[in-house]
N, C-alpha and C positions, 0 to 999 in steps of 0.2 A: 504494500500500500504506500501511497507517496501522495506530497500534498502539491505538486505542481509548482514550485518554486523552484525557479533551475539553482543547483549550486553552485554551476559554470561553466566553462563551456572547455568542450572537446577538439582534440582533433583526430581524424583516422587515420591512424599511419601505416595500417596495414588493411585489406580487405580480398578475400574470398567468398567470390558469390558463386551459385550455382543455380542451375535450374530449381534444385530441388531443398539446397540447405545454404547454409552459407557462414562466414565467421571475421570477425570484424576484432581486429585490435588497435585503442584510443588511447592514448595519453591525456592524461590526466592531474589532479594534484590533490585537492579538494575532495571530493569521493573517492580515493584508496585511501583516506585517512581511519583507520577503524576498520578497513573492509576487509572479509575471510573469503577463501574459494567456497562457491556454493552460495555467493552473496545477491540479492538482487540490486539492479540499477535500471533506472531509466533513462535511456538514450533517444530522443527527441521521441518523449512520452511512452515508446517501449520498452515493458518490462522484460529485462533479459539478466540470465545468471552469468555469474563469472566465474569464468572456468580455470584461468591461468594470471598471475597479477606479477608486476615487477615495480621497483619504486615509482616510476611514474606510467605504467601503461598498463591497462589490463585484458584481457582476450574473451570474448563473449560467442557464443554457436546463436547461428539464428535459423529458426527452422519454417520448411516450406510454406505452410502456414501463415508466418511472420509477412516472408517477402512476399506474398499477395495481398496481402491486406494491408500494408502498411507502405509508407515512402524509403523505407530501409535501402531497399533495391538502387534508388536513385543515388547514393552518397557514392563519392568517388576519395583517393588517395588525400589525404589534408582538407577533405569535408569539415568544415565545424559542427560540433550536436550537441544539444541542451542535455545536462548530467544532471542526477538526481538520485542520493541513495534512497531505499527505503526508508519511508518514518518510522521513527523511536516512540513509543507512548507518550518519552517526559516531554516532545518536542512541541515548540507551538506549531499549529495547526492555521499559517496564513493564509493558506491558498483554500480548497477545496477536498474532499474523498477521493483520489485518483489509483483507477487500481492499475494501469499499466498496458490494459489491452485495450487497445485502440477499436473502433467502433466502423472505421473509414477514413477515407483520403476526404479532402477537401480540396479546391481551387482557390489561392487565392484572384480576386477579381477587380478591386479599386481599394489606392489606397489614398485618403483625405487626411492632408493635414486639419486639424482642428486646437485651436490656441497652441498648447505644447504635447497636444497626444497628436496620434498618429491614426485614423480611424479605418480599420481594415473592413472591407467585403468578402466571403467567403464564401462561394458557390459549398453545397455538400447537398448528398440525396436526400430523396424527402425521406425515406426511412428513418435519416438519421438529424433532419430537421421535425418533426416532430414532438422529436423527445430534448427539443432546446428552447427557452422560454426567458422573455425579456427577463433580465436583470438578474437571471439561471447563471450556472456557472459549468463553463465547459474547458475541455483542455484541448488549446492546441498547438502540437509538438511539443505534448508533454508541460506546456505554462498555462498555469491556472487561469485565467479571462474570465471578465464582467461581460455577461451578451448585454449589448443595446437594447435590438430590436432583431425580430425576424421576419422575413419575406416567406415569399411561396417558393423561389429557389435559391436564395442565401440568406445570410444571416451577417451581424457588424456587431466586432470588439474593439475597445480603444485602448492603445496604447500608452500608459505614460514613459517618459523619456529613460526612467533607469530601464523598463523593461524590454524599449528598443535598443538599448546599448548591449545589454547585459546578457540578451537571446540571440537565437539566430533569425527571429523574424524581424528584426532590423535589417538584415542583407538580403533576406527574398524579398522579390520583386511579383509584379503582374506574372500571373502564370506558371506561379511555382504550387507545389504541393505541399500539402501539411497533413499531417497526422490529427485525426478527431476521434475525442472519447467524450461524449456524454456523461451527465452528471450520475454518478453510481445509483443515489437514491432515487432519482428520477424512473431508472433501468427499472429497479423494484417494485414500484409502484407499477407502470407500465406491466410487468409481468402479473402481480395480483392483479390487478387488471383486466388480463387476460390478453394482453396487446403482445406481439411478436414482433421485435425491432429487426429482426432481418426479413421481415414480410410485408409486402402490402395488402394483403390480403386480409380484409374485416378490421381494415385500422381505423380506429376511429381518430380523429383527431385529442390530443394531448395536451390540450390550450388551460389555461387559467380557468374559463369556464366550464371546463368538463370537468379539472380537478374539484373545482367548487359544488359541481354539482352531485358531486359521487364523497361529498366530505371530506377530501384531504384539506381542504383550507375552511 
């Protein structure tokens, strides 16, 4: 479990991809501090184990799985990617519930400056707009975000200034990809529910007023 707070950022300095598996070794500084083989971390929102570590690098398996559902696939030699150990109980809880497995890719699609934020658009399925809800909280590539507002086919987070310095969604541009995981509890509810987020089939919509109507709020 991790709260969406990157710890810092990475680079890839080594990468083997396959059709079918793949394994990625990053340097690091910040996250091997405390970390065992067998540990989890999150790498631009993906929860993946470490399997081999050295003072500043550690070595992670990514499995087929992974690279279809996630922007893992795209990262090339000196990639940068948002780092995140798992959370500790005693730790504050600044971000959100992030469990690691991403939900889907998203597009980014326009990016608005706004006084000193930055206001990103974000194409994603409706499958997985559904289950995103003004002033909700989603992860993407792994950092916790405030939703705006959402449309019929995207949705807009804003940025303040440390969090485009400090991630990598300060250097993607129009057109790049990002990692979306919906809000945990949200998931849950939707499944009591009875809603199926990888289906469109019999979905009802997920709004304020359907939550209101059915008693969560």
């Amino acid at each position: 479990m991790f709260t969406g707070i990157v710890e810092e950022l990475g680079i890839i300095r080594s990468l083997r991809l396959l059709p079918e598996s793949g394994q990625l070794t990053i340097e690091g500084k910040t996250v091997l501090t405390g970390t065992q083989l067998g540990d989890s971390i999150a790498i631009n929102g993906v929860c993946l184990t470490v399997i081999s570590q050295s003072e500043h690098e550690f070595t992670v398996d990514v499995m087929a799985e992974t690279l279809a559902k996630t922007n893992l696939a795209e990262l090339k030699s000196g990639s940068r990617v948002n780092l995140e150990r798992a959370l500790q109980l005693q730790t504050r809880l600044g971000g959100h519930l992030v469990s690691g497995h991403i939900d889907g890719v998203g597009i980014i699609r326009k990016i608005t400056p706004w006084g000193i934020a930055q206001v990103y658009e974000i194409n994603a399925p409706p499958t997985l707009l559904s289950y995103i809800l003004p002033k909700g909280s989603v992860a993407i590539d792994g950092i916790s975000l405030t939703v705006i507002d959402v449309e019929s086919d995207y949705f807009t987070v804003s940025l303040i200034p440390h969090t485009f310095k400090q991630t990598t969604l300060g250097s993607k541009g129009i057109g790049s990809s990002v990692n979306l995981e919906t809000d945990l509890i949200g998931k849950y509810v939707a499944r009591f529910m009875g809603i199926n987020i990888v289906s469109s089939k019999n979905k009802p919509d997920l709004s304020l007023g359907f939550l209101a109507e059915h008693g969560f709020l």
